[in-house]
N, C-alpha and C positions, 0 to 999 in steps of 0.2 A: 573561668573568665569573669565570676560575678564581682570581680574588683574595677571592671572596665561600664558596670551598668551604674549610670549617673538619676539623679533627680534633678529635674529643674525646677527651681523656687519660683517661679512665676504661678506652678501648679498651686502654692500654698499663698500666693501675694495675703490671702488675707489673717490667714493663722501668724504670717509672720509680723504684722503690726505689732498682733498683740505679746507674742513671745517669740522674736527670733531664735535665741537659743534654745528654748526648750523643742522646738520645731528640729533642731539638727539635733538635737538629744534621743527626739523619738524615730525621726531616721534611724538612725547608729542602730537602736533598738529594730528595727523594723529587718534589718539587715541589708541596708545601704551603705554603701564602702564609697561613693563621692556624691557631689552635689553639683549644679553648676548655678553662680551666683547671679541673680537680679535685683540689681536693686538693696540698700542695707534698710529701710525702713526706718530713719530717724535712728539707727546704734552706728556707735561708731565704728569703723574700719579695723579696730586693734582687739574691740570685744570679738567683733566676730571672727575674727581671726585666730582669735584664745580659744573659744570651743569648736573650730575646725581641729584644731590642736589636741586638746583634751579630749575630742570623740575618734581621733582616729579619720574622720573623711578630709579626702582629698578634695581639692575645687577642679573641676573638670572645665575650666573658662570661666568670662564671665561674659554678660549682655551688657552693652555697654550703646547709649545713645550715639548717635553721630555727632550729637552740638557739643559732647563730652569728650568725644576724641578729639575735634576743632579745638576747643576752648579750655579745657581740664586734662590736659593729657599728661601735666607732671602728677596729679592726682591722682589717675586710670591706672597709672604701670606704678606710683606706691602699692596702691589697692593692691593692686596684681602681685607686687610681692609679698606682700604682708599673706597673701592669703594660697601663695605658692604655686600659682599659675603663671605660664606666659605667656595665652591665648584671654586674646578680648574681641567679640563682634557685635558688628553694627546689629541690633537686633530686630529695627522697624527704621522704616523710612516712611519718613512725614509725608503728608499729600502732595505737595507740593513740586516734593521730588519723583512723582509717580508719573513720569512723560518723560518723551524723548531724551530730552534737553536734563531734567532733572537726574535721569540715570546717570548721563554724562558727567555731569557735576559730583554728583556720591562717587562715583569712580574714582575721579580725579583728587580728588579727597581723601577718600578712604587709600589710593597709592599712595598720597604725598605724605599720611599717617605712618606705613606701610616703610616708609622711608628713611624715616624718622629712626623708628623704634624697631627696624629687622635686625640692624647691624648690631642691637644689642640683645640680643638673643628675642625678641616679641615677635608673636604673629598675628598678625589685623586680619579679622574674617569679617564675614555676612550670613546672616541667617535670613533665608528666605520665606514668603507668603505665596499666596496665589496671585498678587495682584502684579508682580513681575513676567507671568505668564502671559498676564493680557494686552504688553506693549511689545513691539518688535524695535529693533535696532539692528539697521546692517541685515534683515532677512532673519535672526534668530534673537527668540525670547530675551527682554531686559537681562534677563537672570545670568544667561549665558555669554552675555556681553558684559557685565559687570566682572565673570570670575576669569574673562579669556585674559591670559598673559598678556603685558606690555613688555616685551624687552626680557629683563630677567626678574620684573618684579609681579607678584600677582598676588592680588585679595584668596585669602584660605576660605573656603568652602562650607559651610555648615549645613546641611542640605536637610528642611524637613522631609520626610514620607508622608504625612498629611498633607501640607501644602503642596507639593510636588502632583500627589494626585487630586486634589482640586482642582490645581491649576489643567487637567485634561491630559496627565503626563503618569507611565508610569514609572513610580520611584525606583525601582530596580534597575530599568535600564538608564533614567537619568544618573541617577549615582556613577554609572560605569563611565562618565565623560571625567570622571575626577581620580583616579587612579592615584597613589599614594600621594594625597592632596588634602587630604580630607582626614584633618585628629580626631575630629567630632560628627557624630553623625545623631541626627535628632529623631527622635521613633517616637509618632502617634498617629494612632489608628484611626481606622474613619467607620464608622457604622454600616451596616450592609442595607440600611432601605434608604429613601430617598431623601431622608433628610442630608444625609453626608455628613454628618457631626461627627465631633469627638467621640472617640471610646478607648476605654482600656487597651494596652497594648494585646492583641492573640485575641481581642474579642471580638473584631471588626473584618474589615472586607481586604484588608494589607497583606499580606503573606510576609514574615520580615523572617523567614529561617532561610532564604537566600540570600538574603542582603545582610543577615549577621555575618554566612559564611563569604560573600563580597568581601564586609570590613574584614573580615580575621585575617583574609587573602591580601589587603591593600590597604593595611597602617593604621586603621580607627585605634584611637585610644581609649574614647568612650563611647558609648550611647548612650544616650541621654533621651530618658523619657519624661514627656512634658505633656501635659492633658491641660486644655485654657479654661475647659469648665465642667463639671464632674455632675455625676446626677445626686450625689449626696458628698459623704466626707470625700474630701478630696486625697487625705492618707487613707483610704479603703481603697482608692481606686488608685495610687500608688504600688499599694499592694500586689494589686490584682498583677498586678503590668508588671513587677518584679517577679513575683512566683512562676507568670508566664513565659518570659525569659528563661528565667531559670532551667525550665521546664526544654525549654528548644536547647538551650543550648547544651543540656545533659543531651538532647536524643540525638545533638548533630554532632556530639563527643568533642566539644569546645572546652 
């Protein structure tokens, strides 16, 4: 299954300023088989899309603002083709929209996106935080009110295990409300003392060898590991968090 473990460039935002490509080069090398895209960094759309090409990875999604699915969306789904995905999500929501009244609005939004672009094969998700945790709507978490069905249309899922358990929730049984819903599923770990930070995937206080075997049982296409701030290289600590996987999912015979 190590074709389904993704990297998320957000982990690298700053290596890729200065060499996005050579960034997905040394992936390739590292033995990463997809990526999920943040952001191009001043290259344009068609480079990078040449050396997803020439290296062999896949795009596992991409993060995509909300004002760009509003406003750039014949832009968004080029991107998206060019780079062979047809999953794009909301990947932060502004302050703004962090209330009642605000979730409502991205909902409605992120449907009418949803709407747009389902019938031609695209799927609009949301990647969540903790701070969806700390508003209610309707008696259940922002979160869970953004991803409930309207009708037959519904926002795709992208569910972190860090934020999940920040937010005071554990990831394992949330995940279970999304039953083959969910293409992508986001793995980063949280440190076992009382800071709660990031850490390397398998080095932290997360248990994710029941939630690999969750995805295997209920349609994840990738996992995708993302770490926001690393204690040194941020491809060492890539590493770590791929060899880890690697590691569970030989012992759970994935």
């Amino acid at each position: 299954m190590k074709h389904k473990f993704a990297a998320q460039l957000y982990t690298l935002r700053n290596e890729l300023q200065q060499d996005f490509p050579g960034v997905l080069r040394k992936l390739k090398e590292m033995g990463w088989e997809a990526v999920q895209i943040d952001g191009l960094f001043g290259y344009k759309a068609e480079e990078i899309a040449a050396v997803l090409k020439e290296t062999g990875l896949k795009a596992a999604g991409m993060h995509i603002s909300l004002d760009r699915m509003n406003n750039e969306l014949k832009s968004v789904l080029r991107e998206a083709d060019l780079f062979g995905t047809t999953d794009f999500f909301c990947h932060y929501l502004e302050e703004d929209y962090q209330n009642i009244e605000g979730y409502k609005r991205a909902k409605r939004e992120l449907l009418e996106v949803a709407r747009k672009v389902s019938p031609l094969g695209y799927r609009v998700g949301y990647h969540n935080h903790d701070f969806e945790f700390k508003t209610e709507i309707a008696g259940e978490y922002a979160l869970t009110y953004l991803l409930k069905p309207e009708g037959n249309q519904f926002i795709i899922p992208e569910i972190d295990t860090y934020w999940v358990k920040k937010g005071g929730e554990d990831p394992l049984e949330y995940i279970k409300k999304y039953p083959h819903r969910m293409p992508i599923l986001h793995f980063k770990d949280m440190t076992n003392d009382d800071r709660q930070y990031f850490a390397e995937v398998g080095t932290g206080s997360i248990n994710f060898e029941p939630i690999l075997q969750w995805g295997e049982a209920n349609g994840v296409e990738y996992y995708c590991v993302e770490q926001d701030y690393c204690p040194g290289s941020p491809f060492d600590s890539l590493e770590t968090s791929l060899r880890n996987l690697e590691k569970m999912a030989k012992k759970l015979g994935l």
